[in-house]
C-alpha atoms as a printed R data frame, in Angstrom:
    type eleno elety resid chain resno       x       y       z
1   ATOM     1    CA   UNK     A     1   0.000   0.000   0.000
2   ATOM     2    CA   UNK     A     2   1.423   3.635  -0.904
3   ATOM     3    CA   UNK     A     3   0.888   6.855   1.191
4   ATOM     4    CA   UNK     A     4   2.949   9.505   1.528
5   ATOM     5    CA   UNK     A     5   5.099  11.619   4.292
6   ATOM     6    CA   UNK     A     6   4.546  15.499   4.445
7   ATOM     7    CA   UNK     A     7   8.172  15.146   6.403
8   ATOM     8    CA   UNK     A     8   9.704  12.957   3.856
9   ATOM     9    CA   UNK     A     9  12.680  15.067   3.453
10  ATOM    10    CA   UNK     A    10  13.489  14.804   7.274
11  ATOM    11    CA   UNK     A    11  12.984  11.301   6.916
12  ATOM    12    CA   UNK     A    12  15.949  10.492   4.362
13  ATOM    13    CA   UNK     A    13  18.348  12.811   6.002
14  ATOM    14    CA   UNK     A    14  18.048  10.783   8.930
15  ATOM    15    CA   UNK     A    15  19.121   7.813   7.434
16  ATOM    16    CA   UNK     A    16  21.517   9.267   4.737
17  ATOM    17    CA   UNK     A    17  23.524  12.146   6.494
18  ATOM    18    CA   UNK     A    18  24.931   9.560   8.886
19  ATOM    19    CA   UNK     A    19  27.745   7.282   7.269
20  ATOM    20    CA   UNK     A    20  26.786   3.975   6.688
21  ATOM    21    CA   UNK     A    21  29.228   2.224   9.128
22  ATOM    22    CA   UNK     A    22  27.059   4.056  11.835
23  ATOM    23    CA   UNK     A    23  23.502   2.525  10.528
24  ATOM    24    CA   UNK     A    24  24.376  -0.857   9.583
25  ATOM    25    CA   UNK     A    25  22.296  -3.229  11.881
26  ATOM    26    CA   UNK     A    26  23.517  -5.274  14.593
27  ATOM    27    CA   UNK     A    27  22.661  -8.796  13.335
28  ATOM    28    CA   UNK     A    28  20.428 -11.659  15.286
29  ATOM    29    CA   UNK     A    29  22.350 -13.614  16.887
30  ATOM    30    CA   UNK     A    30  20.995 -17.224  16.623
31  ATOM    31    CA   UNK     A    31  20.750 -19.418  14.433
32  ATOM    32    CA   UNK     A    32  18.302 -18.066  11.899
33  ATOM    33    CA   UNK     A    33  20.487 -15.237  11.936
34  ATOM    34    CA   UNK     A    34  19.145 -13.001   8.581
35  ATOM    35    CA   UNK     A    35  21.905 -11.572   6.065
36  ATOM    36    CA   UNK     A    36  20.575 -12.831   2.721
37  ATOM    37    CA   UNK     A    37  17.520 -11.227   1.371
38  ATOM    38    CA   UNK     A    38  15.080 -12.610  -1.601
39  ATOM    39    CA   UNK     A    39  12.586  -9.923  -2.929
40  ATOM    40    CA   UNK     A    40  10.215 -11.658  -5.442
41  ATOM    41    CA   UNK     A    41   8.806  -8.756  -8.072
42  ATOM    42    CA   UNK     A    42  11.060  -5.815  -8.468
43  ATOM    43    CA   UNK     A    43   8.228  -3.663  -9.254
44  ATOM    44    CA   UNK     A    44   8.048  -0.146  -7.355
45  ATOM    45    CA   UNK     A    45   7.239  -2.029  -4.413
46  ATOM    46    CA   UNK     A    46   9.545  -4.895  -4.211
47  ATOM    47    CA   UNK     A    47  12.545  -2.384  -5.306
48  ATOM    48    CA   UNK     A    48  11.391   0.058  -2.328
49  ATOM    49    CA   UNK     A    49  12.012  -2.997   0.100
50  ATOM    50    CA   UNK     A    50  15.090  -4.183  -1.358
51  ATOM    51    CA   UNK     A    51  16.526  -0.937  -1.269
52  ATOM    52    CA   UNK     A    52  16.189  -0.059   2.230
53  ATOM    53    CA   UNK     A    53  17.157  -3.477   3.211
54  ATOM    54    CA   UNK     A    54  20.915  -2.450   1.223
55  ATOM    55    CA   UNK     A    55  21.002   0.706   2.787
56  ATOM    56    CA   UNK     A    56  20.944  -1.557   5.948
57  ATOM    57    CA   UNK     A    57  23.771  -3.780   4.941
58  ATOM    58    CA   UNK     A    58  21.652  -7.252   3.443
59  ATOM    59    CA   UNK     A    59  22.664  -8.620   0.458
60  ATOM    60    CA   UNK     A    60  19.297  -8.447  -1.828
61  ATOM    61    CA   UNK     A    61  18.515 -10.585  -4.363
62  ATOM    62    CA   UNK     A    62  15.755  -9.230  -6.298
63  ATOM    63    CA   UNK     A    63  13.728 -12.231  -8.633
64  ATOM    64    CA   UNK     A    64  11.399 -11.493 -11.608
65  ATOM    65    CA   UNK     A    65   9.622 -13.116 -14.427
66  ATOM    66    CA   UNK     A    66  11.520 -11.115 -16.920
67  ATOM    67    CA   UNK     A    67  15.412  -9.807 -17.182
68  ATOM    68    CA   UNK     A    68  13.778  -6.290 -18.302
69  ATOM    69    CA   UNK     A    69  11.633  -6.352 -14.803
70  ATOM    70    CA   UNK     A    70  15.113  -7.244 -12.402
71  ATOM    71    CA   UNK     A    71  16.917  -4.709 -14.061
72  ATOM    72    CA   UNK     A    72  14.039  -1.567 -14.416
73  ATOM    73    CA   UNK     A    73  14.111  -2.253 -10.421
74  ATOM    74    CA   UNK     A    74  17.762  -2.446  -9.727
75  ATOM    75    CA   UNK     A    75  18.103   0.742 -11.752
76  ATOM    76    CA   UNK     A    76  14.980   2.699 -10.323
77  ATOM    77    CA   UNK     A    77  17.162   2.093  -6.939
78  ATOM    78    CA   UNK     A    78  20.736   3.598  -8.888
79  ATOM    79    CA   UNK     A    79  18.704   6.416  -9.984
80  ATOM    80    CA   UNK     A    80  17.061   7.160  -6.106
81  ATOM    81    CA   UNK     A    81  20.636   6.445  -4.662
82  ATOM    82    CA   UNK     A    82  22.458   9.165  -7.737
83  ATOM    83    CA   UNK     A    83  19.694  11.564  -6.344
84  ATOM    84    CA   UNK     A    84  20.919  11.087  -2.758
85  ATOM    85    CA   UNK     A    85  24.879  11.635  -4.296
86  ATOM    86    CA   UNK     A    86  23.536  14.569  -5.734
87  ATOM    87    CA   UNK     A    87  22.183  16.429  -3.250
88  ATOM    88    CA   UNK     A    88  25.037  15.548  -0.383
89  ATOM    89    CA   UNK     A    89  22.849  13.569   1.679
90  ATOM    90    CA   UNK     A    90  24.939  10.449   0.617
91  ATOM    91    CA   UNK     A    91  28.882   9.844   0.157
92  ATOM    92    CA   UNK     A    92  30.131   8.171  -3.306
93  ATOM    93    CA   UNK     A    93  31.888   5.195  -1.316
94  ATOM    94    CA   UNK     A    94  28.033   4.757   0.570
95  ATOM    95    CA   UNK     A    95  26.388   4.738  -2.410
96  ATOM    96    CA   UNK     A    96  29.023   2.209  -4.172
97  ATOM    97    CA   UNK     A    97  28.646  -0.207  -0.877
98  ATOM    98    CA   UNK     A    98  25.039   0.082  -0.990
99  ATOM    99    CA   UNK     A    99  24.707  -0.995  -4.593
100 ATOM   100    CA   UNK     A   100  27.144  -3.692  -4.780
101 ATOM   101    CA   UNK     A   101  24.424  -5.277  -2.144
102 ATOM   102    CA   UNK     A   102  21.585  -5.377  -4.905
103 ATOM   103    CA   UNK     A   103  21.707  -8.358  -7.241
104 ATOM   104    CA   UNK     A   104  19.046  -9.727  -9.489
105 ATOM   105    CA   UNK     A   105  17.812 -12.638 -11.443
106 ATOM   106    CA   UNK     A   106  15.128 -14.347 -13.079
107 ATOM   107    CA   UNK     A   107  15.978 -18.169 -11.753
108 ATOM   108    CA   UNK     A   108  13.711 -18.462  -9.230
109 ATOM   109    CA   UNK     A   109  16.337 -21.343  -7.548
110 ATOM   110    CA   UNK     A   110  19.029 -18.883  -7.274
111 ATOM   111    CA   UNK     A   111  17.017 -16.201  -6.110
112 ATOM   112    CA   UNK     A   112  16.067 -18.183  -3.067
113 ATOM   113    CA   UNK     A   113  18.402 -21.520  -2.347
114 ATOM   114    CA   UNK     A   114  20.882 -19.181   0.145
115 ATOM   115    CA   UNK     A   115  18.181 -16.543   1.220
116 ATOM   116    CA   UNK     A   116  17.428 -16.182   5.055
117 ATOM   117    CA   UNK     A   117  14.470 -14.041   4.777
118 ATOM   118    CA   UNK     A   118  12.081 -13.622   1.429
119 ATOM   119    CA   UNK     A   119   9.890 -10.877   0.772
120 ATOM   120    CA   UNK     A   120   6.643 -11.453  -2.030
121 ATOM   121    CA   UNK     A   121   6.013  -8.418  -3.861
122 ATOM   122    CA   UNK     A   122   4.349  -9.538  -6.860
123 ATOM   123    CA   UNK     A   123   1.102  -8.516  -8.164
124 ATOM   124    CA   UNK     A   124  -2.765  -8.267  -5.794
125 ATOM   125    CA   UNK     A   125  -3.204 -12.186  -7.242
126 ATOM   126    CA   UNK     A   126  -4.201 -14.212  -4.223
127 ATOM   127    CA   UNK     A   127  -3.539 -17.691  -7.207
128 ATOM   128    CA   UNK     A   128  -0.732 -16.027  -8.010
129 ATOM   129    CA   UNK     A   129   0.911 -15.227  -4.963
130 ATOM   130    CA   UNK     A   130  -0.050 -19.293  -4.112
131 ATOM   131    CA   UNK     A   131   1.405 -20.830  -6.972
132 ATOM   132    CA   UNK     A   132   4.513 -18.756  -6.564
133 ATOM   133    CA   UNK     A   133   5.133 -19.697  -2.902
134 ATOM   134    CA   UNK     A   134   4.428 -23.113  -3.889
135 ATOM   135    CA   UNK     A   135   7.463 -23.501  -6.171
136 ATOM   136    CA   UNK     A   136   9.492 -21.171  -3.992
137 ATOM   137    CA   UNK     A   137   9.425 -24.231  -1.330
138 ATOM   138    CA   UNK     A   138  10.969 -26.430  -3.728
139 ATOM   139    CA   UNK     A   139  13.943 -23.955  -3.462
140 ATOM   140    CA   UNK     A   140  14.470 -22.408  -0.145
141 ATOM   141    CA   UNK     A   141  16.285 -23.652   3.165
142 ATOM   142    CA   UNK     A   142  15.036 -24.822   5.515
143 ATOM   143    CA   UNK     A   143  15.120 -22.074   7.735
144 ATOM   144    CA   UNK     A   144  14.189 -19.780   5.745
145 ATOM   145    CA   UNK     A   145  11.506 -17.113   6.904
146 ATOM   146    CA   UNK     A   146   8.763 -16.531   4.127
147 ATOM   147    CA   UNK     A   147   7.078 -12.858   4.266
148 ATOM   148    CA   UNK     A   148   4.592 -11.947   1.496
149 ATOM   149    CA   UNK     A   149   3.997  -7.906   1.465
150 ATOM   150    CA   UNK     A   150   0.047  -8.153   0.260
151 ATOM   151    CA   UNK     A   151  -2.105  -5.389   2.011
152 ATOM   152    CA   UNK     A   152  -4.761  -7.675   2.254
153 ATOM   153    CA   UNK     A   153  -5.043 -11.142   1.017
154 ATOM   154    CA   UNK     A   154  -5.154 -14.302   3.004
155 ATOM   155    CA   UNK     A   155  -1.909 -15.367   4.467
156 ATOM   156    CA   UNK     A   156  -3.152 -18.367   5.643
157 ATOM   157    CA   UNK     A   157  -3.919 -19.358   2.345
158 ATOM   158    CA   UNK     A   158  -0.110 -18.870   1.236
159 ATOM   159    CA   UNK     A   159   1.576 -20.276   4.247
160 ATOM   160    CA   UNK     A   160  -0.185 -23.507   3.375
161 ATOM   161    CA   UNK     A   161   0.574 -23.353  -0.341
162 ATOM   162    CA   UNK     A   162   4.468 -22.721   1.029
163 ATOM   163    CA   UNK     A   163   3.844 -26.239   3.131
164 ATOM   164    CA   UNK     A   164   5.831 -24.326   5.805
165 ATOM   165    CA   UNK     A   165   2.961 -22.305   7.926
166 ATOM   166    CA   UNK     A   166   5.259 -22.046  10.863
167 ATOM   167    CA   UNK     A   167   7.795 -19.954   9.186
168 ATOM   168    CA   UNK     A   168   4.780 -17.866   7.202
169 ATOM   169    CA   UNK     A   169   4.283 -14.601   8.070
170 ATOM   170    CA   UNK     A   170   2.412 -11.185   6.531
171 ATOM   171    CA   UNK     A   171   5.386  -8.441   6.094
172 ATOM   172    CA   UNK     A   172   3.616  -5.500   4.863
173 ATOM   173    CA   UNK     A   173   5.723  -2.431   3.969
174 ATOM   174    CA   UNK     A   174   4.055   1.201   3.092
175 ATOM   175    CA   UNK     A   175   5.241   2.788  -0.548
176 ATOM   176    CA   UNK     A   176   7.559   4.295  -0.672
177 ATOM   177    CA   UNK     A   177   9.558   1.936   2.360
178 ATOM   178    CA   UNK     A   178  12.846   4.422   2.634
179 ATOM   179    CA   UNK     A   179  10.077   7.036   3.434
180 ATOM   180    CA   UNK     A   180   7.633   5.303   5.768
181 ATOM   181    CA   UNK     A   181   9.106   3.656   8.313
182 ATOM   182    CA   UNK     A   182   6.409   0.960   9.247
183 ATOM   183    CA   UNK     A   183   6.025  -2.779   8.865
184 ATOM   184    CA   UNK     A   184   2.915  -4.621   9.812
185 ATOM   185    CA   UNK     A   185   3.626  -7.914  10.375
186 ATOM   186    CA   UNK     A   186   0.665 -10.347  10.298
187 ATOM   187    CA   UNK     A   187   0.981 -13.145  12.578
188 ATOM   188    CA   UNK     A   188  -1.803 -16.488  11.143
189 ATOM   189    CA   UNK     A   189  -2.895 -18.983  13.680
190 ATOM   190    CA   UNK     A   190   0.320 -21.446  12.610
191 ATOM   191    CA   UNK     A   191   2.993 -18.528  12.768
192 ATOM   192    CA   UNK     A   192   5.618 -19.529  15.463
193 ATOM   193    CA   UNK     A   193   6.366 -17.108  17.787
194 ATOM   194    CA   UNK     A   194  10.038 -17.369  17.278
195 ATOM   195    CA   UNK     A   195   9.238 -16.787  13.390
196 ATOM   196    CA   UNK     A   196   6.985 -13.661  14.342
197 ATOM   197    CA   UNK     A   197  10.619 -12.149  17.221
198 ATOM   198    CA   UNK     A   198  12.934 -12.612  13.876
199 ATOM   199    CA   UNK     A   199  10.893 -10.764  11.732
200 ATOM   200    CA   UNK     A   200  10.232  -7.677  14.106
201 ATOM   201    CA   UNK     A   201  13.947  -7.587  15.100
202 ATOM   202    CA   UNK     A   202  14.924  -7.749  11.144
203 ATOM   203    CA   UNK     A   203  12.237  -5.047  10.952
204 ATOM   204    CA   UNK     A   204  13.989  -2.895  13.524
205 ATOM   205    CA   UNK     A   205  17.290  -3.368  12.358
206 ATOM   206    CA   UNK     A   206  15.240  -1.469   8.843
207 ATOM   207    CA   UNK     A   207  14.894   1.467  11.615
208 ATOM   208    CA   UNK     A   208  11.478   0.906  10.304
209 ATOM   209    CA   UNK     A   209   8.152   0.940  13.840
210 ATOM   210    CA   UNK     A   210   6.367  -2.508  13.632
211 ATOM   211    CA   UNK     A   211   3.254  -3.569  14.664
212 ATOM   212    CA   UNK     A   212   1.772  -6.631  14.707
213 ATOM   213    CA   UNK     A   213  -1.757  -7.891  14.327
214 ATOM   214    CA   UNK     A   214  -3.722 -10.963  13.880
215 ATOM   215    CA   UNK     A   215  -4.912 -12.223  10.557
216 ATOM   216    CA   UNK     A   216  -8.070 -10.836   8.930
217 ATOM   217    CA   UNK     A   217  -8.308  -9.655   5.932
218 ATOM   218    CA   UNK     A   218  -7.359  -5.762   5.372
219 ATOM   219    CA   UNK     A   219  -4.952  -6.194   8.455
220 ATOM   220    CA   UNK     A   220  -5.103  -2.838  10.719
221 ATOM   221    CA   UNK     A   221  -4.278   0.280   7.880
222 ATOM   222    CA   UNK     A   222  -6.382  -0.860   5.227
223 ATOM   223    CA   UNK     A   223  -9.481  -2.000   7.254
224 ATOM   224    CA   UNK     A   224  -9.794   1.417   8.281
225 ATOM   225    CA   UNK     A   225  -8.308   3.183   4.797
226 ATOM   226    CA   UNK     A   226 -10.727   1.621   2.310
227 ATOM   227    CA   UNK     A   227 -13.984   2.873   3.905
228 ATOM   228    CA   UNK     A   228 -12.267   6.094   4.292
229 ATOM   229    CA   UNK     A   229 -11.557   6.249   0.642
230 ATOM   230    CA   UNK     A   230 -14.756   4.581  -0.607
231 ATOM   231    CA   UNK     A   231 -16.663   7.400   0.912
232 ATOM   232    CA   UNK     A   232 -14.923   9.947  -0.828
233 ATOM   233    CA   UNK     A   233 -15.454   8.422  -4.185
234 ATOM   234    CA   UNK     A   234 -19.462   8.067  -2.700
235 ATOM   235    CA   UNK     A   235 -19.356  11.728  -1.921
236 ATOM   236    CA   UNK     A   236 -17.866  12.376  -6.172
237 ATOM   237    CA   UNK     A   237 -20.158  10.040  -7.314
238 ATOM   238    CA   UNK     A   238 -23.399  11.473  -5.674
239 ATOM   239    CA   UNK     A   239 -22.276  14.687  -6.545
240 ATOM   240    CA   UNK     A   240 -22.094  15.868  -3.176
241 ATOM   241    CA   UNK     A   241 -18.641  17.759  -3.366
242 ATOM   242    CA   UNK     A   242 -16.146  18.395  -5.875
243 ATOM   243    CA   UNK     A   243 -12.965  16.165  -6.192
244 ATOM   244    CA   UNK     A   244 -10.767  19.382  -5.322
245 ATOM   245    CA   UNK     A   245 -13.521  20.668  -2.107
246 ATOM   246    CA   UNK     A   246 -13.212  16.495  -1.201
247 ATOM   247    CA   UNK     A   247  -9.469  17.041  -1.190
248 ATOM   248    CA   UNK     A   248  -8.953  20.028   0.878
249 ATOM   249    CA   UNK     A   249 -11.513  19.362   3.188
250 ATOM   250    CA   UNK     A   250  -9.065  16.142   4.443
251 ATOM   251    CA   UNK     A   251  -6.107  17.838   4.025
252 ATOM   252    CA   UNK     A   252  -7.192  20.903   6.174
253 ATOM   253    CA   UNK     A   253  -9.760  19.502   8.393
254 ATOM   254    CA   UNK     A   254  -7.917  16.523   9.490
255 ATOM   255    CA   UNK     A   255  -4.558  17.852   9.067
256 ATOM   256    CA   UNK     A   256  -3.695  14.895   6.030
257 ATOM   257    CA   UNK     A   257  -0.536  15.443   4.182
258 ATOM   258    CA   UNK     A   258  -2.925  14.195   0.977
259 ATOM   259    CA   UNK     A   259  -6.896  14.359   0.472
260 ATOM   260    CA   UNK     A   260  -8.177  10.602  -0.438
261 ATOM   261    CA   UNK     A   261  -8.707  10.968  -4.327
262 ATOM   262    CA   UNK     A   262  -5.240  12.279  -4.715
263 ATOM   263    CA   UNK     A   263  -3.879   9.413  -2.033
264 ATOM   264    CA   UNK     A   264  -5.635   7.123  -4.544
265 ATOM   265    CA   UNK     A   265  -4.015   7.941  -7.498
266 ATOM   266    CA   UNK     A   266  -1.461   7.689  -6.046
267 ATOM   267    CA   UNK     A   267  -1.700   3.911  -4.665
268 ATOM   268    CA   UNK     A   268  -3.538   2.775  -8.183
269 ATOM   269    CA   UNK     A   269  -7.146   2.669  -8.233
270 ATOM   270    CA   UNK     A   270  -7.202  -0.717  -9.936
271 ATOM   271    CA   UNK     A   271  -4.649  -1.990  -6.562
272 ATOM   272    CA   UNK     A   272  -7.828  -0.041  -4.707
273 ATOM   273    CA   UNK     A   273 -10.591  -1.830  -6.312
274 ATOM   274    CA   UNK     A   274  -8.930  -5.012  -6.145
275 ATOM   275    CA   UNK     A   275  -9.037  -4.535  -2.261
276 ATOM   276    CA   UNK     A   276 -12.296  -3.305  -1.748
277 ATOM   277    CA   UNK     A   277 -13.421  -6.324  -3.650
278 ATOM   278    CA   UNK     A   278 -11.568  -8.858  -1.449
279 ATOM   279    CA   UNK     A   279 -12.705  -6.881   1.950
280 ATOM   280    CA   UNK     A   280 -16.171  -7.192   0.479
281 ATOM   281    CA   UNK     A   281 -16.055 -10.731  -0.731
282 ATOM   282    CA   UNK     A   282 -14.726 -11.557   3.014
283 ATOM   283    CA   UNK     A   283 -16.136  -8.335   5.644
284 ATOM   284    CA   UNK     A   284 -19.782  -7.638   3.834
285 ATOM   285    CA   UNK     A   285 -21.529  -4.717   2.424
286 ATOM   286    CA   UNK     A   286 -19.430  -1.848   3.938
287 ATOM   287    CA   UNK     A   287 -16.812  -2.420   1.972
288 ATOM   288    CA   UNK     A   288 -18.549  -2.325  -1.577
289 ATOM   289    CA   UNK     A   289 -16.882  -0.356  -3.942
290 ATOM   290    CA   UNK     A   290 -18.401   2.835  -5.611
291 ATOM   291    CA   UNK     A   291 -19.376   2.713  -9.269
292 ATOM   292    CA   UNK     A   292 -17.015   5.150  -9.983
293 ATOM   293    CA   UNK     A   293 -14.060   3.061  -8.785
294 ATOM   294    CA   UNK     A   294 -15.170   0.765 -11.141
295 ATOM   295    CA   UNK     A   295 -15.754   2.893 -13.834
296 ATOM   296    CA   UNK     A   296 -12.664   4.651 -13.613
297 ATOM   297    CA   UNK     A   297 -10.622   1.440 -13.648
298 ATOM   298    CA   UNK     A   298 -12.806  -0.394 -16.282
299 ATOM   299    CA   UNK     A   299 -11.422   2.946 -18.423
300 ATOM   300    CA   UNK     A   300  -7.948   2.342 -17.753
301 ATOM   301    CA   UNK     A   301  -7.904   5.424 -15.738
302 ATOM   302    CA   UNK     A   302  -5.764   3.584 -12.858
303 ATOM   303    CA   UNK     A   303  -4.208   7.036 -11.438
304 ATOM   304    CA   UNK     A   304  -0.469   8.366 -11.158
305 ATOM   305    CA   UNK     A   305   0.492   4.930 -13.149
306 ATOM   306    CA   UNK     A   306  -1.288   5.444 -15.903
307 ATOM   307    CA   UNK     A   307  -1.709   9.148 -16.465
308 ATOM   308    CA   UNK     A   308  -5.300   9.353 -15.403
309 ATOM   309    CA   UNK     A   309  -7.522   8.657 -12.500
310 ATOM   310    CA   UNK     A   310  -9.278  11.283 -10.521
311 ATOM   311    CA   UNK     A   311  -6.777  13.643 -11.969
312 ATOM   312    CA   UNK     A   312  -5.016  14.169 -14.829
313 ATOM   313    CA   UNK     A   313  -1.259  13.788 -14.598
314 ATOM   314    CA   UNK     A   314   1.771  14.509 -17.292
């Protein structure tokens, strides 16, 4: 899920103006001590998490379907980390250590036969995400922690595709992850609790808050964010307010850094729909989705992504 940080520039300088020797984590010490990480899908997502976990001294292997997709997200990450060069909030011998920890591929057995942790960030496919998982325990150690970073869908139903529930867990970052610094981790009824103490230390070696809830479907932020947003598109729809009045009222009122239709096109209004469906499907009637939602995204209006959504982007 994406949001986004009025004190974003804060954020980074935190991290960035202090040399790296300084902010490297201190590692767990037993044995399922993490140091290798697997990201599977190096879209904006996946890259986001792999590239915080360099900046925090893991070696990141990022897996896709396609050499073009490993190497659009390796090189999104050069370009953020040139930016950082640029502007002095990053040293040249930093930013050389921190990309000689991103590597990529698109054999799904080296991605993940010497990974310690892996991180799912593929598309909002609950099939997908199952057959995936399914060959990725063909592959993986033993001890190996499995995270997958869906907002929503049942991680119950992946653990047991995985065949290893115990070491299952949800990992859920916030777009863009160097920005937001919060993981919810979602903890299923066969989760160990040693599985569940790795995962929040790894998190907080990220310098990243965790929390951690039980599984149900929408976890903590989106239970309470897609009602939020459905009722702004209700308010559009029944012409009750204008998209901009809708906007400003949140941003003012409530003091958000973003009103909900811009937040929206932001996250990807078919990512949105695709949500509201499943917390319908699984929660009832509250969370039905607007017509315009669907209209929007049967258009291929999808928001930032595409161009279009509530707004109109260059």
């Amino acid at each position: 899920m994406y949001f986004y940080s009025s004190n974003y520039k804060s954020s980074i300088e935190s991290i960035l103006l202090i040399p790296i020797k300084y902010i490297l984590p201190l590692k767990i010490l037993n044995m399922n001590e993490i140091t290798n990480v697997t990201i599977l899908g190096s879209g904006q997502m996946g890259a986001g998490i792999g590239l915080v976990c360099a900046i925090h001294d893991y070696n990141v292997v990022f897996y896709d379907v396609k050499e073009e997709f490993v190497n659009n997200g390796i090189e999104r990450n050069k370009k953020w980390i040139k930016r950082q060069v640029e502007k002095n909030k990053l040293s040249k011998e930093n930013a050389e250590l921190i990309t000689q920890k991103m590597s990529g591929t698109i054999s799904l057995e080296a991605a993940v036969s010497n990974s310690d942790l892996i991180i799912e960030a593929i598309i909002e496919n609950l099939d997908i995400k199952k057959e995936l998982w399914a060959k990725v325990a063909n592959f993986a150690p033993e001890h190996t922690i499995f995270g997958s970073n869906t907002s929503s869908l049942s991680i119950s139903e992946m653990a047991k595709a995985s065949k290893r529930p115990s070491k299952f867990l949800g990992t859920h970052f916030f777009n863009p992850p160097v920005i937001l610094k919060l993981i919810e981790f979602i903890q299923t009824t066969h989760t160990s609790e040693e599985t569940m103490n790795i995962a929040i230390q790894f998190g907080q070696t990220l310098g990243m808050d965790t929390v951690k809830a039980k599984e149900t479907p929408g976890f903590i932020v989106n239970r309470l964010l897609i009602p939020q947003l459905n009722e702004a598109y209700l308010l559009l729809e029944n012409d009750i307010a204008t998209k901009e009045d809708i906007d400003t009222a949140m941003k003012i009122g409530l003091n958000h850094p973003m009103g909900p239709l811009t937040l929206s096109d932001f996250i990807g209004l078919d990512t949105i729909l695709y949500i509201a469906e499943y917390l319908h499907k699984h929660l009832g009637p509250k969370y039905k989705p607007a017509n315009i939602l669907y209209d929007l995204v049967n258009q291929g209006k999808m928001g930032r992504k595409s161009g279009e959504g509530f707004y109109i982007y260059n």
